[in-house]
C-alpha positions in Angstrom: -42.7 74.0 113.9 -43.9 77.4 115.6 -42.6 80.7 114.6 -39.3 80.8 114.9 -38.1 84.0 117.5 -36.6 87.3 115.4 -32.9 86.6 116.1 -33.3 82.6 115.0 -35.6 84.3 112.0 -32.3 86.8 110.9 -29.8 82.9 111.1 -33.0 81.1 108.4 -33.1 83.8 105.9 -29.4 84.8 106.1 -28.9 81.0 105.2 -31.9 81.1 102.5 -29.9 84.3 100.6 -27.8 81.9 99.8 -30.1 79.1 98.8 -29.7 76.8 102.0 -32.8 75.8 104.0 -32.1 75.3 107.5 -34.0 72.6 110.0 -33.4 74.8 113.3 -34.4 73.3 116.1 -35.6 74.3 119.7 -34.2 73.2 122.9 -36.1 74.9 125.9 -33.3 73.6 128.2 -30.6 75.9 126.5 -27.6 75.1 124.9 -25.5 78.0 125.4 -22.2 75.9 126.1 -21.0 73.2 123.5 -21.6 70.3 126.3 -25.3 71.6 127.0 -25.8 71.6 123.4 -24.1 68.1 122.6 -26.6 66.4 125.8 -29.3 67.9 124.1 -28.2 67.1 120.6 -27.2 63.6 121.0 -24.0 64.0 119.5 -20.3 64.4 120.3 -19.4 67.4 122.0 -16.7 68.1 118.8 -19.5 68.0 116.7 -21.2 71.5 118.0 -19.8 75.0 116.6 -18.8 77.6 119.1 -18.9 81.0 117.3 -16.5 82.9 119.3 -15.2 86.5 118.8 -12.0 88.0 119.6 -11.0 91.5 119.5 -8.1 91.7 116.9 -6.5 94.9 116.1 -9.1 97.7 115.6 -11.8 95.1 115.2 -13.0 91.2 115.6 -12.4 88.4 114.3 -14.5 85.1 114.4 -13.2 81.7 115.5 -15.7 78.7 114.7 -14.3 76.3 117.1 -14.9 72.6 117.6 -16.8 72.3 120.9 -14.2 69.9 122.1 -11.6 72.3 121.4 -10.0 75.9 123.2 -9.0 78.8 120.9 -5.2 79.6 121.8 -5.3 83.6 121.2 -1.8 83.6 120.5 -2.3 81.1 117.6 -5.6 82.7 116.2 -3.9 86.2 116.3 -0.9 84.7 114.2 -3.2 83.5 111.5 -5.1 86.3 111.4 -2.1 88.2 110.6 0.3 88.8 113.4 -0.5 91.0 116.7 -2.7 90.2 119.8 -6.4 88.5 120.2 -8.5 88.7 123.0 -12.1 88.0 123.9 -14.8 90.3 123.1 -16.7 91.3 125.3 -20.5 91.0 125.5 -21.3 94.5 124.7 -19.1 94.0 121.2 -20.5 90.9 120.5 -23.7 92.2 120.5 -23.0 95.2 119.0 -21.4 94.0 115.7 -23.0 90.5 115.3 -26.2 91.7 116.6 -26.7 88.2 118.7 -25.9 87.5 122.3 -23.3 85.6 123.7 -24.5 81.8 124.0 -26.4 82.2 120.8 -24.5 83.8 118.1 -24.4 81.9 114.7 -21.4 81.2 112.7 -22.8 83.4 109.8 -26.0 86.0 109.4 -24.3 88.8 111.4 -24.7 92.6 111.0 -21.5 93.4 110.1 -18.6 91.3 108.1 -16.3 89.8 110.6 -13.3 87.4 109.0 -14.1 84.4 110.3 -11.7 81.1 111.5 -12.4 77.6 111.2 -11.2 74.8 113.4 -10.0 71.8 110.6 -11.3 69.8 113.7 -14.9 70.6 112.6 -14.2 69.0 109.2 -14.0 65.5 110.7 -17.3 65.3 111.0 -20.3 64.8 108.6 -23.0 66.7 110.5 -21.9 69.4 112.7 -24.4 71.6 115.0 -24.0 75.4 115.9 -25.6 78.3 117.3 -28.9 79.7 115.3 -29.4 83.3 116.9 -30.2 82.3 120.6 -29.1 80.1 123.5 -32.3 77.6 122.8 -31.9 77.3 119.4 -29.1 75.2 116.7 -29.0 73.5 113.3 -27.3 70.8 112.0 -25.1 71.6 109.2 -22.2 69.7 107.0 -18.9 71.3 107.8 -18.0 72.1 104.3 -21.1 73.5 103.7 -20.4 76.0 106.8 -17.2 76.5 105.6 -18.0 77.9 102.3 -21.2 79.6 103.6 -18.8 81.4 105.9 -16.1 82.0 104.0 -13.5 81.1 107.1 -10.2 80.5 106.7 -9.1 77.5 107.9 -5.5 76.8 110.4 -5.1 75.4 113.5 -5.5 77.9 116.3 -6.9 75.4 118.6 -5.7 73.5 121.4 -7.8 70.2 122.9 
């Protein structure tokens, strides 16, 4: 494999802290939305992570979605503990994960955001999400990305 670009380098060792090796793999195409990275893939488009931030509050807050799926804000902000969620924008995202929209991973981020996990995900044995930029994923069990992430999981999605 060639070297792996900086931002995709930051999603390898923040999973090797915590003693997982990642197989992160390059598609030159792109697979910034779930359905460009399920073509790509091979696999069902529920099988691919969105990492989606919402503005919550003072902060963010992370939803790791099923790509199949649409996070209801209404439902999110409830579980996250009452009060209103919208999308982030761009500028936010970048600013507290330190990734750009279309590639930012479910974990490795500069700054703690509480994170959300679609049960959806867990109906899969291999799921595939974002690793630091729009050409690059990994595959990943779902409860391993669970307890790598430390999400809490409800349903705050609608299909």
């Amino acid at each position: 494999m060639s070297e792996l670009p900086r931002s995709a380098q930051r999603v390898a060792d923040a999973a090797a802290s915590h003693g997982l090796t990642l197989e992160i793999v390059e598609y030159p195409d792109g697979t910034r939305t779930a359905d460009d990275a399920a073509r790509a893939v091979g696999c069902a488009v529920g099988q691919i992570v969105k990492s989606l931030i919402f503005g919550f509050g003072d902060g963010l807050v992370l939803a790791l979605t099923s790509g199949s799926n649409r996070v209801d804000a209404s439902r999110l902000a409830e579980l996250a503990g009452g009060g209103e969620c919208t999308r982030a924008d761009a500028d936010a995202v970048r600013t507290v994960t330190g990734y750009a929209i279309g590639g930012v991973p479910p974990f490795g981020h500069d700054n703690a955001v509480p994170a959300f996990f679609d049960p959806d995900l867990l109906d899969h044995d291999v799921v595939w999400a974002a690793a630091g930029t729009p050409r690059h994923v990994f595959p990943i069990d779902p409860r391993q990305l669970l307890e790598l992430t430390e999400a809490t999981v409800g349903a705050f999605t609608e299909t």
